[in-house]
N, C-alpha and C positions, 0 to 999 in steps of 0.2 A: 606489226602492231602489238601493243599489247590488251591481251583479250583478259575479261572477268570472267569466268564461272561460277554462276551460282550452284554450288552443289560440289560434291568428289566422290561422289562412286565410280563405278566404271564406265556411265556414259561419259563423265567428263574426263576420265582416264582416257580414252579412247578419242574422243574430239584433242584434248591437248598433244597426244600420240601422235595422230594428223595433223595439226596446224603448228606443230614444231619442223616437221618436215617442209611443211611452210614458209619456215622463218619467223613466226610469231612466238612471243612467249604469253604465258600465262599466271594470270592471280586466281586463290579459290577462295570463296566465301562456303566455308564449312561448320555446319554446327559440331558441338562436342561429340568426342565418341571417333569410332574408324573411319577413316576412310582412304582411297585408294590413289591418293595423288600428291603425295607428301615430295614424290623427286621430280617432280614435274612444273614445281611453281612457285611462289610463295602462295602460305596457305594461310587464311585469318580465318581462326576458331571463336565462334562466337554462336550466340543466339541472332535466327533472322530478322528480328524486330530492334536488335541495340544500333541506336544512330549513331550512335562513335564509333563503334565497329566498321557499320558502312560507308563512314566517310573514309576510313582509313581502308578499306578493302577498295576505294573505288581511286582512290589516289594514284595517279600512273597511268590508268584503265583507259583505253581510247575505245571500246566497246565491250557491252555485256552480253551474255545469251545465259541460258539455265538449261540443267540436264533433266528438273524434274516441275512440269508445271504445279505441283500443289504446294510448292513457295507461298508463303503469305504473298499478296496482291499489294501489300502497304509496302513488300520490299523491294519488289519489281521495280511499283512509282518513283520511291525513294532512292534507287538510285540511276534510272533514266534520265534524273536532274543533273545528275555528274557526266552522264554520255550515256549515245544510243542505245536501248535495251532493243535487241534482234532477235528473235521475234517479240513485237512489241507488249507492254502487259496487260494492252485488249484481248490479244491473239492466247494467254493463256488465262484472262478472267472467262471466256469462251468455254474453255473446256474444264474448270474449276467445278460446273455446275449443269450435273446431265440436262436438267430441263432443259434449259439455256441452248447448250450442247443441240438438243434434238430439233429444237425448233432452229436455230440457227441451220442444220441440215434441211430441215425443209425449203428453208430459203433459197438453199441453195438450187433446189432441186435434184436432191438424192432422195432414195424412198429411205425409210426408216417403220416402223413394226409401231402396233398403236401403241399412247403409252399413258400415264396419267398421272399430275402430281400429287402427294399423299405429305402433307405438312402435317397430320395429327393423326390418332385411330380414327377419329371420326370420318377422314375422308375415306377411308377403307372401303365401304362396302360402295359407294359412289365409284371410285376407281377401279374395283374388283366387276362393277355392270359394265364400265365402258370400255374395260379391257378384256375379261374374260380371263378363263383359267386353261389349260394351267397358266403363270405367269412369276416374272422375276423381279424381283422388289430389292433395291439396291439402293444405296445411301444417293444421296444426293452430290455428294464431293465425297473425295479422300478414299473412293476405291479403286483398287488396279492388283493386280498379280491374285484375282478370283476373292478377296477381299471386297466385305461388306455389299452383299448380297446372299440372297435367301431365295430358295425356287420353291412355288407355292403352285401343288398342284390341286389341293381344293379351298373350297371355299373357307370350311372348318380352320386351316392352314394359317389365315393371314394374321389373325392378331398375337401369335406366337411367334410369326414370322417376321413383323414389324417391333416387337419387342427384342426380339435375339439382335437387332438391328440396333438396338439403345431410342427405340422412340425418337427417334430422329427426322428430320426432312429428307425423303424418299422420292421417291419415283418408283413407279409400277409401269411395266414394259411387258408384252405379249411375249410369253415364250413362243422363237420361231424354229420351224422344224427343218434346219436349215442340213444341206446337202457337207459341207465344207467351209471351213472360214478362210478368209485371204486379207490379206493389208497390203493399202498402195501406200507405197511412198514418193514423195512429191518434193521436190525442191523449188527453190522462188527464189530469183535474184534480182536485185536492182543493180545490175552491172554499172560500171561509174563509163566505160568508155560505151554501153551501148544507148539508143534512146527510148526504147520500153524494157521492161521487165522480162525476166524471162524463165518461164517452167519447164522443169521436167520431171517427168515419170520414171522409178524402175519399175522391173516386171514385176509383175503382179507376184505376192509371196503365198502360201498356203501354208496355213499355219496348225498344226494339232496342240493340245493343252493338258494336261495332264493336271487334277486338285485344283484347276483355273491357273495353272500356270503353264505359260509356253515351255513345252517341250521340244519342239521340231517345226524349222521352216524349209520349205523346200521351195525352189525357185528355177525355173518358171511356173507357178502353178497352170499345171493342166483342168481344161474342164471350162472353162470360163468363154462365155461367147464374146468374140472379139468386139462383135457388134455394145454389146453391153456394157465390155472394159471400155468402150470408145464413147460411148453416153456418158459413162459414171467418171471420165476423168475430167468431160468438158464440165460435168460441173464442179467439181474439184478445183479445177481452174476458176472459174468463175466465184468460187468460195475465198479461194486465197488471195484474188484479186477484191474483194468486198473487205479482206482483212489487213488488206493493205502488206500482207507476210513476205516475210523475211528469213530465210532458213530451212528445215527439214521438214515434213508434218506427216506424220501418219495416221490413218485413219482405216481401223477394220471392220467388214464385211461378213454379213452372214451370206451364201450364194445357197438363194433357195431358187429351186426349179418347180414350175408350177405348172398347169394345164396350158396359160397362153404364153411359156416362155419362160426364161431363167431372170430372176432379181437378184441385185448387188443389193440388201440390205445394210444399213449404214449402222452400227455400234457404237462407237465410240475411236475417238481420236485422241494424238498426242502431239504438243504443238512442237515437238522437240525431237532429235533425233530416237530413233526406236530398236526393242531387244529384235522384232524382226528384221531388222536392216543390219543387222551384226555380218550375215555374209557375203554382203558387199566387200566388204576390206579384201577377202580375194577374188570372190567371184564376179564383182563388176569392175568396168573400166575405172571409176570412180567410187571410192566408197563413199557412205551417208555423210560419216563424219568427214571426210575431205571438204564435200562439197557445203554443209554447212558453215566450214571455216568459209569456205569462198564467197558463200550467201550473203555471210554476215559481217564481212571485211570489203563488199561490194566488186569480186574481185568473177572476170568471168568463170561461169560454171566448167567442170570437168562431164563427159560423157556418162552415163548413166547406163549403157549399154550390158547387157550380160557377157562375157565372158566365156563363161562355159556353166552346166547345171550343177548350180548349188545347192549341199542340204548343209545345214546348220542344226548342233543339238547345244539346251542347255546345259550345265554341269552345274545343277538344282541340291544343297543339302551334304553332300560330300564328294570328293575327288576320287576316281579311283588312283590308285600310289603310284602306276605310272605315267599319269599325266601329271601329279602335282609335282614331280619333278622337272617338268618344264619352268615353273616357276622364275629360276633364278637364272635360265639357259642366255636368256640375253635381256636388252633394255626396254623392249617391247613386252616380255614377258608371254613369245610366241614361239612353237615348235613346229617347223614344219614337215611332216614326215610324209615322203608316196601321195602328193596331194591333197593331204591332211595337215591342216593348221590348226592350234590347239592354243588357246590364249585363257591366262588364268590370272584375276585378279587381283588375287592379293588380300582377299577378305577372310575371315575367322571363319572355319565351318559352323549352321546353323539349319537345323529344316527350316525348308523353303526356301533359304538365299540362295539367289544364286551367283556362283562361284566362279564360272567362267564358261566357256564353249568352244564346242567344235564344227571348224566348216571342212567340208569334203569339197571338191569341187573335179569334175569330170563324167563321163558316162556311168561310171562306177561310186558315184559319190552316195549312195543312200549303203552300198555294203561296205566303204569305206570308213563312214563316217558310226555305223552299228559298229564296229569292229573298234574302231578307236574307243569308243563311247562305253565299250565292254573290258576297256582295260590292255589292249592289244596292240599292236603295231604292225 
């Protein structure tokens, strides 16, 4: 097939990476400026709102999918009319908009932290009584990598706090005092030779952040009551099935432990493949990006199974010098050294971007993966 990508960072670097090995090729709908899939496709440089752009990006295309849900929703629509957008652009007007977002988790039946929306100052001090403090007051759309949020531990706090914000539509959420974070990742297929649908879970990931950006996932995350993982995915399931989805989806967790027991608090989600699923490519039977190709080309799933114990670090703001020699080492743009893989995207150095990563995998993979990560071999 040939597949559209909305987007050319590295998640669709990395999905094209897989579904070449596939057999498919790929087109990118990119706006102006870098990006990291120039040999990987024909690429159309455009703004995401010009219709002559997307008729001509969509030309050829027997299915679309996007690396990054906060795509305008008008471009999603508009090109679904040309062939199937996977996952669909319900599944990321969803997560476009934490309110939306939160209540659609309760539907589902996951717990989530109390929260309250805040469309002006005026609702502040209303949202500030039925939330309480401390609390995180975060835009409504358009944040991710610890962007556009503000943590408000008194009350004095908020109208400074929703200004640094741009007076925007917010949402106010309970800060919770949470043990650990973890993200499941979830695949959903409508296989074409099977007669329902079909999900799978990887292991649970456990994620540390460093300035609100992910710095380290480790996998299997320990700690976690299986009884709970085993609640928290049926509903999961039950979510993805009400969304009718098609593809990768991720969605992270606060794991608070309380007097009657441990909770899977619910964050936020990504309807798209995810930076924590990055150590699949070696550490599971299946990586994310394989199996979204298979998701989304209705093709059956690959195993989701672990491997052996993965840690993954980002490579956030600069390379050290000798990994950014891996760069040009082969076409993948991966080095694999002492069970150490080392993949680097291709992007201009910048604080906070990030540049690329490293997965360790084996019983030795967290001194493996410090070690690589410090510049060593």
């Amino acid at each position: 097939m040939n597949i559209g990508i909305v987007g050319g960072g590295q998640l669709g670097q990395m999905l094209a990476q897989a579904g070449q090995k596939l057999g498919h090729s790929f087109k990118f709908l990119v706006p102006p400026g870098e990006c990291c899939v120039e040999s990987l496709g024909e690429v159309i440089r455009s703004d995401f709102l010009d219709q002559d752009a997307l008729a001509e990006f969509a030309r050829g295309v027997d299915v679309f999918t996007f690396e990054w849900e906060n795509v305008p929703l008008a471009t999603l629509e508009a090109l679904s009319h040309f062939a199937p957008m996977r996952p669909s652009p319900s599944c990321a007007e969803v997560a476009k908009d934490r309110i939306q977002e939160k209540k659609f988790f309760e539907a589902a039946g996951l717990n989530v932290q109390k929260f309250a929306a805040v469309s002006c100052q005026a609702d502040l001090a209303a949202a500030l009584e039925h939330v309480g403090v401390p609390a995180m007051l975060k835009t409504r759309g358009q944040g991710y990598d610890g962007k556009g949020q503000q943590r408000i531990n008194e009350l004095s706090m908020a109208a400074h706090a929703y200004a640094q914000l741009g007076n925007v539509p917010c949402i106010l959420e309970a800060f919770v005092p949470f043990e650990f974070e973890i993200s499941l990742i979830a695949v959903r297929a409508k296989e074409i030779a099977a007669p329902m649908a079909a999900t799978l879970f990887y292991p649970p990931c456990h994620n540390k952040h460093i300035n609100g950006i992910l710095h380290q996932t480790t996998v299997p995350a320990e700690g976690v009551s299986p009884i709970v993982l085993q609640q928290t995915q049926v509903a999961l399931e039950k979510m993805l099935e009400t969304m009718d989805y098609e593809g990768v989806l991720c969605v992270e967790f606060f794991v608070l432990n309380t007097p009657v027991g441990q909770q899977l608090i619910a964050n936020e989600m990504a309807p798209r493949v995810h930076n924590s699923g990055h150590w699949s490519i070696e550490g599971a039977e299946t990586s994310q990006f394989t199996n979204h190709i298979k998701a989304i080309t209705r093709q059956q799933l690959g195993s989701t199974a672990l491997r052996d114990k993965s840690v993954m670090i980002n490579l956030v703001g600069v390379i050290p010098p000798a990994l950014n020699a891996c760069q040009s080492l082969n076409e993948d743009r991966s080095k694999h050294i002492q069970n150490v893989s080392v993949h680097i995207y291709g992007k201009s150095p910048r604080a906070g971007r990030k540049l690329g990563h490293i997965t360790a995998v084996g019983d030795n993979a967290q001194r493996l993966a410090d070690r690589a990560f410090n510049g060593g071999e």
